[in-house]
C-alpha positions in Angstrom: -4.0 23.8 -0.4 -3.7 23.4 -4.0 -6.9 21.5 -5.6 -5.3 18.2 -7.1 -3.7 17.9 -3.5 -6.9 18.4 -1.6 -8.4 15.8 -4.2 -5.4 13.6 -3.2 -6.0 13.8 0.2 -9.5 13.6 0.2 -8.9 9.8 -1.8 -6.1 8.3 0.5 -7.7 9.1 3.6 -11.0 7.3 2.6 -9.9 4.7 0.8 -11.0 2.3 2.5 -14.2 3.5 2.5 -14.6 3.0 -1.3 -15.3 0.3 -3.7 -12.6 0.3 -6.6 -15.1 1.6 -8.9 -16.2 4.4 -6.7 -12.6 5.2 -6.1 -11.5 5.5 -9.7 -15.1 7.3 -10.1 -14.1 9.6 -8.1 -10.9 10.3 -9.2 -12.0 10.6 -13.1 -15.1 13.1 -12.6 -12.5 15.4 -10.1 -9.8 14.9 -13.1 -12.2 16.8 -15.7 -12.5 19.7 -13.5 -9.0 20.5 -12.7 -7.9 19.8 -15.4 -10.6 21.7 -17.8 -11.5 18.6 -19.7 -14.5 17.5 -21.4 -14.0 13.6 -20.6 -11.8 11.3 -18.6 -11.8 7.6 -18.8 -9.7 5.3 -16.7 -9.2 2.1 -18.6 -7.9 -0.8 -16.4 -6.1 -3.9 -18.2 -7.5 -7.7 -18.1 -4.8 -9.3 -17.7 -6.6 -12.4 -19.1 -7.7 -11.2 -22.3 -4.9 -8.8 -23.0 -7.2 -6.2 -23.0 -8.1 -2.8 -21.4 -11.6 -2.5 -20.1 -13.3 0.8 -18.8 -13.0 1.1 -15.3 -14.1 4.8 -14.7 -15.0 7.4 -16.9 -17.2 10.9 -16.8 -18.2 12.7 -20.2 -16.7 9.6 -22.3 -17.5 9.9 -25.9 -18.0 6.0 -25.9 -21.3 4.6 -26.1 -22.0 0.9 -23.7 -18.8 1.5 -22.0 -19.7 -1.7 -20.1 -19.2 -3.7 -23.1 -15.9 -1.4 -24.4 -12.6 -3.1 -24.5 -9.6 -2.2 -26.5 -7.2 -4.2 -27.6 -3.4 -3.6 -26.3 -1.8 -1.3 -29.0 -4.8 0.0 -30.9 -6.0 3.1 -30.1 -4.4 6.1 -28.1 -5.0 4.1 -24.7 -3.6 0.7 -26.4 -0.9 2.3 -27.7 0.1 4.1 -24.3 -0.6 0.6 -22.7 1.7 -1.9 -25.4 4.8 1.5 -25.3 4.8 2.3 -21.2 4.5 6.0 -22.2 2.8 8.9 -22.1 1.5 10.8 -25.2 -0.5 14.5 -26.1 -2.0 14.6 -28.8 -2.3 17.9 -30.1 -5.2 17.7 -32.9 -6.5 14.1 -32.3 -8.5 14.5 -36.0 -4.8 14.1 -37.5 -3.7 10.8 -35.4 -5.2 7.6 -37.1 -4.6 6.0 -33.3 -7.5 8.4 -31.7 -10.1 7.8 -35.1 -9.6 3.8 -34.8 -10.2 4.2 -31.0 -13.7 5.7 -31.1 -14.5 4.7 -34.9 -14.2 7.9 -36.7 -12.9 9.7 -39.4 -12.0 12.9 -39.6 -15.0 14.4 -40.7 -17.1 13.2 -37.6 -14.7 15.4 -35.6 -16.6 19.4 -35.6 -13.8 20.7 -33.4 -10.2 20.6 -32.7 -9.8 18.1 -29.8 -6.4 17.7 -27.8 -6.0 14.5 -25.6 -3.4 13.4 -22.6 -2.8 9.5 -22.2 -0.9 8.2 -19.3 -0.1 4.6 -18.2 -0.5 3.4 -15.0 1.7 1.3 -13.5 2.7 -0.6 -10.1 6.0 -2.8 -9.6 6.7 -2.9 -13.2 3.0 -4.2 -14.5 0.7 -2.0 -16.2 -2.8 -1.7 -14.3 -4.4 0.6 -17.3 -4.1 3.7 -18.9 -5.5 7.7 -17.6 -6.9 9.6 -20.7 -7.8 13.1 -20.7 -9.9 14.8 -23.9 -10.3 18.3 -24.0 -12.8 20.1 -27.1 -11.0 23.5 -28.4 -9.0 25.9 -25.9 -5.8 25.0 -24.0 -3.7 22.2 -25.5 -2.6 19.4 -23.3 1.4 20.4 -22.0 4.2 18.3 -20.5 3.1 20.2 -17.2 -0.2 18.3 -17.2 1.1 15.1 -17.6 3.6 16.2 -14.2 0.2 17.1 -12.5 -1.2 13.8 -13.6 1.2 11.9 -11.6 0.2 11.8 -8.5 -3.6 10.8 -9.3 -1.7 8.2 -11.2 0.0 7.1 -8.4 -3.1 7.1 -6.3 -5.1 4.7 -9.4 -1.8 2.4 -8.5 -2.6 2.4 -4.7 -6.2 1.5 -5.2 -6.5 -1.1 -8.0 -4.3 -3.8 -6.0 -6.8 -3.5 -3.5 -8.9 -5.4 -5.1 -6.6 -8.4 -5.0 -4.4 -8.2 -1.4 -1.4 -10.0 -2.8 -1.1 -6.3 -4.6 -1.6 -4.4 -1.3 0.5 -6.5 0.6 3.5 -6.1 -1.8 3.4 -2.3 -2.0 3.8 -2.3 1.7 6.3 -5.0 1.1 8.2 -2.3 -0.8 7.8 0.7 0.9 8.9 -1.1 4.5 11.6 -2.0 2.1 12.8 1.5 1.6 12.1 3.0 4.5 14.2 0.2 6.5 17.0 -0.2 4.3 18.7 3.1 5.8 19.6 1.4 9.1 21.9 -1.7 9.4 19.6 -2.6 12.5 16.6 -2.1 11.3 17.2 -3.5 7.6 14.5 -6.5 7.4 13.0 -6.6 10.6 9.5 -5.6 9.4 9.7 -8.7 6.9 11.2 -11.0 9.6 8.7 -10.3 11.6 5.6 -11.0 9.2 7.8 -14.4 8.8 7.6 -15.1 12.4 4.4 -13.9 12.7 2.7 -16.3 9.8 4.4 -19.4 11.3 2.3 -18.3 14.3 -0.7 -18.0 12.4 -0.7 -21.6 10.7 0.1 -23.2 14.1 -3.4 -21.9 15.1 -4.9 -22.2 12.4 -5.7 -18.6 11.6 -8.2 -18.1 9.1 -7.1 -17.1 5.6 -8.5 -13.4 6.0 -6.7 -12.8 9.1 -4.0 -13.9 7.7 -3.6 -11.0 5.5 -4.9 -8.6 8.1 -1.8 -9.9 9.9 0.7 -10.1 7.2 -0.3 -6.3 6.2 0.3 -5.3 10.0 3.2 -7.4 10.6 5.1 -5.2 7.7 3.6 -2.0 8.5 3.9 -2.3 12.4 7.1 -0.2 12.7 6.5 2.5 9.9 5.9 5.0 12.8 9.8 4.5 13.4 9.8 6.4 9.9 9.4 10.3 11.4 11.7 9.4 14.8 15.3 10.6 14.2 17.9 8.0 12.7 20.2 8.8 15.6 18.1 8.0 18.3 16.8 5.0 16.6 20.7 3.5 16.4 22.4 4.9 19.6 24.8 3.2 21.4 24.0 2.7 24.8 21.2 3.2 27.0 18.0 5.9 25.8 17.2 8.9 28.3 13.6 9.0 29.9 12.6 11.3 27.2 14.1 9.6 24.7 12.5 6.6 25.9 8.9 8.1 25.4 9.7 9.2 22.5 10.1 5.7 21.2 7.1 4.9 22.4 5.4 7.4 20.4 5.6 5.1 17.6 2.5 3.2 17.6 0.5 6.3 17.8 2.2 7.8 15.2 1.5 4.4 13.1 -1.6 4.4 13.8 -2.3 8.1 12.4 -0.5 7.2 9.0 -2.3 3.8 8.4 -5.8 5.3 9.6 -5.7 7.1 6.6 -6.0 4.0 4.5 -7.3 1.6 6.7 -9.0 1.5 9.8 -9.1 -1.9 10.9 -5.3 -2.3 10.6 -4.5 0.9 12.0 -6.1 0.0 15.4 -3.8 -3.7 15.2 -0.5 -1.6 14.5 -1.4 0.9 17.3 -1.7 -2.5 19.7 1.4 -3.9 19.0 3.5 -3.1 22.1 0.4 -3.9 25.1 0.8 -6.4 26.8 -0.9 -9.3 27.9 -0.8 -8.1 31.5 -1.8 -4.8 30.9 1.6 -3.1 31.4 2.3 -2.6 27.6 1.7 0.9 25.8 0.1 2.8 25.0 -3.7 2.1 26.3 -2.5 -0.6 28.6 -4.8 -2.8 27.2 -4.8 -6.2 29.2 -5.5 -9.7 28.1 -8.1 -10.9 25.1 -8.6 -6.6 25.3 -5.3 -6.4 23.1 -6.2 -7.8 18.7 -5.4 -11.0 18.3 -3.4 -9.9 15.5 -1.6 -7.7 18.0 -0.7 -10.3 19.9 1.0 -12.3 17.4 3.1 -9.6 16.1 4.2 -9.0 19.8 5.7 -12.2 20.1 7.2 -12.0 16.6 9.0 -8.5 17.2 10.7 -10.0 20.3 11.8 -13.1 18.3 13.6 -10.4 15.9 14.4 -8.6 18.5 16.3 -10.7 20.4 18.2 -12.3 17.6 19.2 -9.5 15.4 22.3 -7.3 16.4 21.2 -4.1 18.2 23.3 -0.8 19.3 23.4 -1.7 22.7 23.9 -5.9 22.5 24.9 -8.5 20.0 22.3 -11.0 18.2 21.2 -14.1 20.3 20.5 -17.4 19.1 16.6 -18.6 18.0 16.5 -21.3 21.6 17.5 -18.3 23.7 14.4 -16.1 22.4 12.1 -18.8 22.1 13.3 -19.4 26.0 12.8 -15.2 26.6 9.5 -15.3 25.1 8.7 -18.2 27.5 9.3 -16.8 30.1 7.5 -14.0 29.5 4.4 -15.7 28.8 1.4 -14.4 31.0 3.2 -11.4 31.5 3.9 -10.0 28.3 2.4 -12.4 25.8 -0.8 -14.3 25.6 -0.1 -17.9 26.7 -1.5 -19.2 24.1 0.1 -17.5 21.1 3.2 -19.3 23.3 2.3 -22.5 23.5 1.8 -22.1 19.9 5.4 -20.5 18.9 7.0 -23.4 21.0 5.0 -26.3 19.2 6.2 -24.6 15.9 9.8 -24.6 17.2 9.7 -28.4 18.4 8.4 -29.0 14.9 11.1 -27.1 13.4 9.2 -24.7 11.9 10.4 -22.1 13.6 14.1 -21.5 12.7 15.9 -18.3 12.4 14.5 -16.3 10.0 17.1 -14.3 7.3 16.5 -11.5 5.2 
């Protein structure tokens, strides 16, 4: 395994294990060595103050980073920040950019220093800037900025963890993708977080779990993502083996969301027990099954039902609402039920369309 994809790796599957700052940490101190540099710094940008601030950095040549901002468009990094691009800088003692960065002029520089600068970036908003110094020997290249990519793209999954909103919309996007493929799968991942948080504020559900369930509502199905399209979208009934097969999905959920987070992995693998103990795959019975589990249960059979399938055309809202019903006890906490159907009576609970 090549280094910067063990390093990769090594990040995404513990990510959820570190703070921001020991993420990015992390990531800047590995960047120096594979890359042969003498410094790294991850800015991140304040939104607020229109400013980058250092987030990470090992061998910086700045002094207090604590107190260190930068002001978009001065500097290398505020340059790279205000333009959306990436820059090498061959000789950084020629570029007027670098000197008003650090306060130098060209005589404080002993040695030829080259420097890489890349902008980081999620759903169109800039999140910082990834610089790279090296003192004398190899000059940055075009290939270094293509191997800086994917820690860039890593920087971009952590930093929105420290707001959820962020987290919540790059699952938002990647369910997106993976479901727009397949006319009957298109939006069912967001129709049923929809369901699933009408559910929530009829009980009340406290703000955190709300996210934990908005998070698992979207990502409950991305095992679907490694099952062929053509058994996902045939016509007519599924073969025994095709069957288990299907039901391989939560597992395989769970072992791609583990690797980010724990906690939600363990409500995605839940999603299809039910409250009887007949559900897959642990059979887990009753109060047993997440809470947030639960909820997404009922919501998938609300979509379900009234979304067109291979095998039957789209039913009306009553007539789920009336399924899940009757179901209640059996397949879905009573509760949860009672709950759906006071939301429906209210009319809160209409047809949801994506």
């Amino acid at each position: 395994m090549r280094p910067i994809t063990k390093l990769i790796t090594e990040i995404v599957m513990s990510i959820d294990k570190h703070s921001l700052y020991d993420c990015l940490q992390l990531i800047s101190e590995n960047a120096k060595i594979l890359f042969k540099a003498d410094s790294c710094i991850i800015y991140l940008y304040d939104v607020a103050e229109d400013d980058l601030y250092v987030g990470a950095c090992s061998g910086s040549h700045i002094d207090h980073t604590e107190d260190f901002r930068l002001k978009i468009g001065a500097g290398v990094a505020g340059w790279v920040a205000q333009n959306h691009q990436s820059v090498i800088i061959p000789d950084v003692s020629k570029d007027r950019r670098y000197l008003d960065e650090v306060n130098l002029n060209e005589s404080g520089i002993k040695k030829r220093k080259s420097l890489i600068a890349v902008p980081l970036r999620a759903f169109d908003n800039l999140l910082g800037v990834m610089e790279l110094e090296r003192q004398g020997g190899k000059i940055f290249s075009n290939h270094d900025i293509t191997r800086l990519k994917p820690l860039a793209n890593i920087i971009a999954l952590a930093v929105p963890r420290g707001a959820d909103e962020g987290f919540a919309k790059l699952a938002e996007v990647c369910i997106r993708f993976l479901e727009e493929k397949d006319r009957y799968t298109h939006g069912h991942s967001l129709r049923v977080m929809r369901y699933a948080m009408i559910i929530a504020d009829e009980i009340m559900l406290p703000a955190s779990q709300k996210e934990e369930l908005r998070l698992c509502a979207l990502l409950h199905d991305i095992g679907k993502v490694v099952i062929k399209d053509t058994l996902l979208s045939k016509e007519g009934p599924l073969t025994r083996q095709e069957l288990q097969t299907i039901r391989m999905h939560p597992t395989i959920g769970y072992n791609i969301v583990e690797k980010i987070s724990k906690s939600l992995s363990k409500k995605i693998l839940s999603h299809h027990e039910h409250y009887d103990g007949n559900g897959y795959p642990d059979c887990l019975k009753g109060e047993d099954i997440p809470l947030v589990s639960r909820i997404i249960s009922i919501a998938d059979t609300l979509d379900a039902i009234t979304t067109e399938r291979p095998y039957r055309i789209a039913a009306n809202i009553d007539y789920a609402v009336k399924e899940v019903q009757r179901n209640s006890g059996v397949q879905f906490d009573p509760v949860l039920v009672d709950a759906m159907v006071q939301a429906y009576d209210k009319g809160v609970l209409t047809l949801v369309k994506i």
